[in-house]
C-alpha positions in Angstrom: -20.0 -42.5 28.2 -16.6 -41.4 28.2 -14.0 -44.5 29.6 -11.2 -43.5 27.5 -8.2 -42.1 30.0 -6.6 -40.0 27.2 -4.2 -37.9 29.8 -3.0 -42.4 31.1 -2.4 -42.9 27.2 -0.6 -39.6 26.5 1.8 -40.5 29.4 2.3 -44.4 29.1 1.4 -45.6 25.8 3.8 -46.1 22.9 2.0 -45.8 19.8 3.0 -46.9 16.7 5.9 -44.8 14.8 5.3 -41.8 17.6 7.3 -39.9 20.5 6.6 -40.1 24.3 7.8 -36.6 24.4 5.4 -35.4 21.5 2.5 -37.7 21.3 0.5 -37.3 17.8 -3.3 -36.8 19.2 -5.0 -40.5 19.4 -9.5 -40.6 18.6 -10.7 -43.3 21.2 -12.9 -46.0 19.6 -15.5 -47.5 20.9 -17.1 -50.6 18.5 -17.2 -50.8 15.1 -19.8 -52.4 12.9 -19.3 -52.9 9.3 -17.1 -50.2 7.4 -17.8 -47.8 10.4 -16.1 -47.3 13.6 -17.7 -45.6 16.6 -15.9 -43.5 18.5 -16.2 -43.1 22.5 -18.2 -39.7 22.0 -20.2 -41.4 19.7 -19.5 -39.8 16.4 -19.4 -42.3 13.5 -15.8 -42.7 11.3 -16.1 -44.4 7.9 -12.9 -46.7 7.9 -10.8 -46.0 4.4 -7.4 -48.1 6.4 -9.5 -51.7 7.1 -7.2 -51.0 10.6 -4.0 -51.2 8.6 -5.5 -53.3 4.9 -6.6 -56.6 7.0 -10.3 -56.0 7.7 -11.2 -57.0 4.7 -14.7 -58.3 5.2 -15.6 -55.3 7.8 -16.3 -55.6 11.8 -18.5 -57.8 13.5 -19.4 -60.3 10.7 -21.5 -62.8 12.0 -19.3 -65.4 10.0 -15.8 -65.1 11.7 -17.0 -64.2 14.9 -19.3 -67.1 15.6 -16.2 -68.7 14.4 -14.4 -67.6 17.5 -16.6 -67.9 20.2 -17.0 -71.6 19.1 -13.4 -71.7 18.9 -12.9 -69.9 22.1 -15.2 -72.6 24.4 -13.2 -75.5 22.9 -9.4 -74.6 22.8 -8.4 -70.7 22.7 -4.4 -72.2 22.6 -2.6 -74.7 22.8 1.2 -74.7 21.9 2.2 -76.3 18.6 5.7 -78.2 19.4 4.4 -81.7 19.5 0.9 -81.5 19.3 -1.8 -80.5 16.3 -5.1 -79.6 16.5 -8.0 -79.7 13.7 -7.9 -76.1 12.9 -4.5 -75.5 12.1 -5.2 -78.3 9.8 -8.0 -77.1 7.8 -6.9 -73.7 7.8 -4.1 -74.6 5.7 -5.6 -77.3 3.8 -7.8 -74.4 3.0 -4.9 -72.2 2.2 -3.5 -74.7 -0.1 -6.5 -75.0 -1.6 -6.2 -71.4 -3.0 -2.3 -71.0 -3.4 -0.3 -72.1 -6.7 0.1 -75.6 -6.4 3.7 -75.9 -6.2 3.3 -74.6 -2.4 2.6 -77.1 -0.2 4.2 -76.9 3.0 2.2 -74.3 5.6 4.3 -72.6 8.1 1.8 -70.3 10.7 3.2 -67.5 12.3 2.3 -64.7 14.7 2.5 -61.6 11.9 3.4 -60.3 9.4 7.1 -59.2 10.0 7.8 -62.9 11.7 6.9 -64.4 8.2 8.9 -62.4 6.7 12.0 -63.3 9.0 10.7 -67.1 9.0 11.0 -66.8 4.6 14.5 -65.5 4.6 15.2 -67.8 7.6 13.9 -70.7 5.1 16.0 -69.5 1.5 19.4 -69.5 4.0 18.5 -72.9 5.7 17.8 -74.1 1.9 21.1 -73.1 0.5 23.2 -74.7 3.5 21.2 -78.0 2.8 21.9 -77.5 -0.8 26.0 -77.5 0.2 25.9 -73.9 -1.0 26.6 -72.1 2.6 27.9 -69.0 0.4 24.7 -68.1 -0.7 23.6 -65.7 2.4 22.7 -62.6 1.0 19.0 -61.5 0.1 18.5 -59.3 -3.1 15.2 -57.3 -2.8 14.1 -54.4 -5.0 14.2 -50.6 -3.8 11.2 -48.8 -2.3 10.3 -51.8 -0.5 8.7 -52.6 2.8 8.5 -55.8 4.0 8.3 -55.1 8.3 10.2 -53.9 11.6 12.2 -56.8 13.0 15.8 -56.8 11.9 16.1 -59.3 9.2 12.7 -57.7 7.4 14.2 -54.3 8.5 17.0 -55.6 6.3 14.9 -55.4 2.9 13.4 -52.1 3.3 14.5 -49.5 1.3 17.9 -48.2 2.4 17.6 -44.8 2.1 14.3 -43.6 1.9 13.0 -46.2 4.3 12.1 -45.5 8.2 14.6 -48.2 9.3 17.6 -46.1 8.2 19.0 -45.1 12.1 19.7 -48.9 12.8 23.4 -47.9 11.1 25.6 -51.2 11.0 23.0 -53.4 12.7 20.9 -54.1 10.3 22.5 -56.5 8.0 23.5 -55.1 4.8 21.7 -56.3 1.5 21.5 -55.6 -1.8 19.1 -53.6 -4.2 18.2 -53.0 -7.4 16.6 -50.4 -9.3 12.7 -50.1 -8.5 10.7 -51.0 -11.2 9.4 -48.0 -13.1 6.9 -49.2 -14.9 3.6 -48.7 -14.2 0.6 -52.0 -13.6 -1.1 -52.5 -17.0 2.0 -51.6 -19.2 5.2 -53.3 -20.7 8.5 -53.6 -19.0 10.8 -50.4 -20.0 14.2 -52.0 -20.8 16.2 -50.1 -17.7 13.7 -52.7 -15.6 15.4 -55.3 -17.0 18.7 -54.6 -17.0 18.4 -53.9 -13.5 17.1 -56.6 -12.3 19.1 -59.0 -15.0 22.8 -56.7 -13.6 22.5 -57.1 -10.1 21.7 -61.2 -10.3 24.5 -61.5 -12.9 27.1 -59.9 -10.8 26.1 -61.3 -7.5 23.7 -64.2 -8.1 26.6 -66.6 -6.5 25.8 -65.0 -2.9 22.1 -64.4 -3.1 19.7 -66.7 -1.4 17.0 -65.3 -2.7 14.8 -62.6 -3.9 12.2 -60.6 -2.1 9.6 -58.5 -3.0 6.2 -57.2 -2.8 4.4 -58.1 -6.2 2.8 -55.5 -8.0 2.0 -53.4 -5.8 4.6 -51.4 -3.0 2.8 -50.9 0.0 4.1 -48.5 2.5 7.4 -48.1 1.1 6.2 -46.4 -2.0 2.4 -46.9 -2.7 3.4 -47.6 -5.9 1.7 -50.3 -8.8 4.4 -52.0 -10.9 4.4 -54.0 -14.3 3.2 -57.5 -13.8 5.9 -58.2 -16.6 8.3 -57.3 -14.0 7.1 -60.4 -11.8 7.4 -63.0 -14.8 11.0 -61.5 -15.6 11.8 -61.5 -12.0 10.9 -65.3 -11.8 12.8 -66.0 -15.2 16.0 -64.5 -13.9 15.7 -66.7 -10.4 15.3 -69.7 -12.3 18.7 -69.0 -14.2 20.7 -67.7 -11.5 19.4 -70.5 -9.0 17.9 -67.6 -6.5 14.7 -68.6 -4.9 12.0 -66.1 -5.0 10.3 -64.9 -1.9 6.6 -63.0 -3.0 5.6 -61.4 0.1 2.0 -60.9 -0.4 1.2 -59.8 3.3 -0.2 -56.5 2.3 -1.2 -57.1 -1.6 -3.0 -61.2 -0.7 -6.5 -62.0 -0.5 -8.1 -60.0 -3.0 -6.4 -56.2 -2.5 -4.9 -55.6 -5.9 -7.7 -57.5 -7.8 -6.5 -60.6 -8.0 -6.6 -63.2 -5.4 -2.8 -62.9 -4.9 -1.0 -60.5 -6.7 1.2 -63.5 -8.3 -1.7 -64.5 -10.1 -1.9 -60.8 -12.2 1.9 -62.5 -13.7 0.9 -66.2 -13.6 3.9 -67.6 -11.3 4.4 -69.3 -8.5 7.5 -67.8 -6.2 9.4 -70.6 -4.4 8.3 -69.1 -0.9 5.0 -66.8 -0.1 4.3 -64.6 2.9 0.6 -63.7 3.8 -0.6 -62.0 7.3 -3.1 -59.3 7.5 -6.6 -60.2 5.8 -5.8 -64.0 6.5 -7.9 -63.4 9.4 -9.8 -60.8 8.1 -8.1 -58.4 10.4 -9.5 -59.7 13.6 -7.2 -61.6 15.3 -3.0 -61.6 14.3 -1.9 -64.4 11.8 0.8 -64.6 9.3 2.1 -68.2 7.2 4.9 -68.5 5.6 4.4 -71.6 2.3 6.9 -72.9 0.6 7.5 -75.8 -2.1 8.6 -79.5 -1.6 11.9 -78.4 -3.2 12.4 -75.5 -0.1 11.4 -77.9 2.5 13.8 -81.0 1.2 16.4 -78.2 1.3 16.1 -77.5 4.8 15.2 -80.8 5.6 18.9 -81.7 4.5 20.8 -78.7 6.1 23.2 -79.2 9.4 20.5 -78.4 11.3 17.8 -81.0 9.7 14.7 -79.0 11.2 13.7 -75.7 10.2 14.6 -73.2 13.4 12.1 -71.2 13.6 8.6 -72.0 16.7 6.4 -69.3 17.6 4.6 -69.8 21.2 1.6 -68.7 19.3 2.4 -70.4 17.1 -1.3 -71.7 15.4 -3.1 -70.6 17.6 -6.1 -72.2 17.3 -8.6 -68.9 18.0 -6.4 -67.4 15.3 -6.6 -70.2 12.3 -10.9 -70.3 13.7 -10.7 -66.8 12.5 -8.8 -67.5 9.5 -11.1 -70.8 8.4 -14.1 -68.7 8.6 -12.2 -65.4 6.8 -11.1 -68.0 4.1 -14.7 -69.4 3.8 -15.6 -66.3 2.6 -13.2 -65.6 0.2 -14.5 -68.8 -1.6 -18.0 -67.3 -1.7 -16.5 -64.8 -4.7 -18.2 -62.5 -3.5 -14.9 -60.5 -3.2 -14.4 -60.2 -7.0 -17.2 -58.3 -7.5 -16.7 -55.9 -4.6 -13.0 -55.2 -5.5 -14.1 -54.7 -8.9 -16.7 -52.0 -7.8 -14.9 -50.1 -5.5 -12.1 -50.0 -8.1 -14.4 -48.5 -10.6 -15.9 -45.7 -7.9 -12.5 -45.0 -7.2 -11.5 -44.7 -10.6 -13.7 -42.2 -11.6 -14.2 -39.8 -8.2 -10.3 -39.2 -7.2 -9.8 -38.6 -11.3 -10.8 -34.9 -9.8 -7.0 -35.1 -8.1 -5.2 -35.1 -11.1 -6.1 -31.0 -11.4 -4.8 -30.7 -7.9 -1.3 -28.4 -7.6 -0.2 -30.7 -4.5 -0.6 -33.6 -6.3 1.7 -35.5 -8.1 0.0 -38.8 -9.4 -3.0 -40.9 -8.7 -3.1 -44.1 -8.9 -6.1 -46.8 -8.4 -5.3 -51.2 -8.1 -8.3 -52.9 -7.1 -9.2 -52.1 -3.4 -6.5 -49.2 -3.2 -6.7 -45.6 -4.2 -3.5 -43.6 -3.8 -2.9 -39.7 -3.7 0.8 -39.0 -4.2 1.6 -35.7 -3.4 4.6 -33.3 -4.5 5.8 -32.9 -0.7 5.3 -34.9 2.6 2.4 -34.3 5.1 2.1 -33.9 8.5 0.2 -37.3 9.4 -1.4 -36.1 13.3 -3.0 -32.7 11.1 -4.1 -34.5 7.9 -5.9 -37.5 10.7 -7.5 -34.9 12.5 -8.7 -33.2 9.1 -10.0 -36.4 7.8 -11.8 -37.1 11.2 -13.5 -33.8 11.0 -14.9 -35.2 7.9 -16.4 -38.9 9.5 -13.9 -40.6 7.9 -10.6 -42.5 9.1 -7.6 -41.7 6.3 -3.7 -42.3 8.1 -1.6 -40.4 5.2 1.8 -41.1 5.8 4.8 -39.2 4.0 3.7 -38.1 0.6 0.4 -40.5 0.4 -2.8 -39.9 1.0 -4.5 -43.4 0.5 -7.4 -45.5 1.1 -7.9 -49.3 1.5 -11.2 -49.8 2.4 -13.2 -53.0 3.7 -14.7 -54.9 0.7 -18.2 -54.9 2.1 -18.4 -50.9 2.1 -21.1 -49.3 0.1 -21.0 -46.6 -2.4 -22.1 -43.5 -0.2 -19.7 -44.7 2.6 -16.9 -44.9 -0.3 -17.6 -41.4 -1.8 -17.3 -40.1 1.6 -13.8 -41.0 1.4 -13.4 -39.8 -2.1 -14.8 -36.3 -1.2 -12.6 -36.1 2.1 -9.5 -37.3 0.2 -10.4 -34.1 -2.7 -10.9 -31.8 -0.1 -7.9 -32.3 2.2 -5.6 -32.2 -1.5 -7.5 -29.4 -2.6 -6.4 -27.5 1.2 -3.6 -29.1 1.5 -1.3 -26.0 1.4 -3.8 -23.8 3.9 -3.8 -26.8 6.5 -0.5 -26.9 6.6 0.4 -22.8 6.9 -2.1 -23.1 9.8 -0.6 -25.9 11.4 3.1 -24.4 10.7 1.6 -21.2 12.5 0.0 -22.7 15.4 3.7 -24.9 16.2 5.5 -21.5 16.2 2.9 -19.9 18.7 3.5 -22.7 20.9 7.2 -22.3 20.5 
């Protein structure tokens, strides 16, 4: 049965990155169970996004959302400014638990974006407590994407990024060079210098260095030197910049590693996670820092951090989190990132032959598709849907990030649907070029 006012949503609902004038077509969906989601006519899409890389362990597992409901007859919120509750508690003692040791002090947040702002919030609180108030610039690396609040705005790439039209109010940062080499090989010497250039020049300004490790998520979709990482940390130590590893898209098993940190063996002074924290079902982000970052702050003007959520914990939320943790510990993850990397491996190698595509690249639970030009995100959808699956390209990437728990035939779907769409890439897009001139 139909409930889904699509003519209500075309006129009052914002969706993400879309016009009000123009709206992109939206597929209503009704449940979702597993790697599948249902949609309101029935028809059956294999997810290949994990709704934006967070549902990690799939939909309705009986784990996290007993979790809930158990939560939700006890305390669904409860605001954290003076008062604690047992599972913001054991969610981050479980956190800890997996983190580099160094990081011990657990600040939760509402998503991903606010922990970003809360981390650079921390490195300039640090550096005034540190009686080095100069130190208020943030150094990221290029190709980055890191959220859509201002201060995270701030440290996504400044020309090829979709936060460029902000002009003069988005605080002005600096960059350096991407990295250029790729996962799995050594650092090329212009990755150095770089990196090594802009901190000598500048380090006496920068609070701190952001990035995503290893792997660039929707800036670039692109899998960098782990060597890069341990250089990165080197060159912070000696220039006295803290490093921020926000792992909000790349934590919790994605790249193959637990934390992408752990495929260079460091520990950044400050660490962002959000999406799969929860395993996609309710928002949660944390921000962890060390003991050194927190005496910092501790000792700055202000003597308290400022930074307090309203959600801040919520207690539904961390429920969600405990059990999504709990089943990270199983290790059951390793194995399925592991097998859906080698499927992936060896049935988008096809793509390589492809004249619209550039490169393809496979990390762990991710299987990128770059192409030569960008695509026109509604079509391709709508293309992909055609085919039971649910692919979002965006600009010149066709990509999955499936749930962990998806089988084999489900993940070949996606493979085959990815091949096809590449392979008629440049007929989809005459037909849709055509059909926008006949309706002027």
């Amino acid at each position: 049965m139909n409930n889904i006012d699509y003519a209500f949503d075309r006129q009052h609902l914002w969706h993400p990155y879309s016009s009000m004038s123009h709206p992109a077509p939206v597929f209503g969906i009704a449940s979702a169970s597993g790697a599948t989601l249902v949609q309101e006519n029935g028809k059956q899409l294999i997810d290949g996004t994990s709704s934006w890389w967070a549902c990690i362990h799939g939909y309705q597992h009986p784990v996290i959302v007993d979790a809930m409901q158990q939560q939700l007859q006890r305390l669904s919120h409860v605001m954290f400014g003076g008062i604690t509750h047992e599972s913001a508690i054991e969610l981050s003692r479980q956190l800890l638990a997996l983190l580099p040791r160094s990081l011990t002090k657990v600040f939760l947040a509402d998503s991903g974006s606010i922990a970003v702002e809360v981390a650079l919030k921390m490195a300039l609180q640090y550096w005034q407590g540190r009686n080095v108030p100069q130190k208020q610039k943030i150094l990221t690396i290029r190709h980055g994407y890191h959220g859509d609040t201002f201060a995270a705005m701030s440290v996504c790439d400044p020309e090829e990024g979709m936060h460029t039209m902000f002009g003069d109010n988005v605080t002005p940062q600096l960059f350096a060079p991407a990295p250029k080499s790729r996962f799995g090989e050594p650092l090329c010497q212009s990755d150095i210098d770089g990196l090594q250039q802009v901190l000598e020049q500048h380090h006496q300004q920068i609070a701190a260095l952001i990035l995503e490790p290893v792997m660039q998520g929707a800036g670039a979709m692109w899998f960098y030197s782990a060597d890069y990482l341990k250089l990165a940390r080197q060159l912070c130590n000696k220039y006295q910049v803290l490093l921020i590893a926000d792992e909000i898209a790349t934590g919790f098993g994605r790249t193959g590693a637990l934390f992408a940190c752990d495929h260079a063996g460091i520990s950044p002074d400050i660490m962002c996670v959000g999406k799969a924290l929860t395993g996609g079902y309710i928002s949660l982000a944390a921000t962890v820092c060390n003991d050194e970052v927190a005496a910092g702050i501790n000792q700055s003007p202000a003597g308290v951090f400022m930074h307090g959520p309203t959600f801040m914990a919520n207690p539904l939320a961390c429920s969600a989190a405990r059990a999504s943790l709990s089943l990270m510990a199983s290790g059951k993850w390793h194995q399925q990132v592991r097998t859906i990397e080698a499927q992936m491996r060896q049935e988008l190698a096809a793509a390589h032959s492809l004249p619209a595509v550039k490169d393809v690249r496979v990390l762990g639970a991710v299987g990128v598709l770059e192409l030569h030009e960008p695509v026109n995100t509604g079509v391709l959808q709508a293309e992909f849907v055609k085919r039971g699956v649910w692919v979002r390209p965006f600009s010149r990437f066709i990509y999955i990030m499936p749930p962990y728990i998806i089988a084999a035939e489900q993940l070949s779907q996606l493979t085959q649907a990815m091949i096809e769409v590449a392979t008629l890439l440049p007929q989809i897009q005459q037909h849709s070029h055509q059909q926008t001139l006949s309706h002027g």
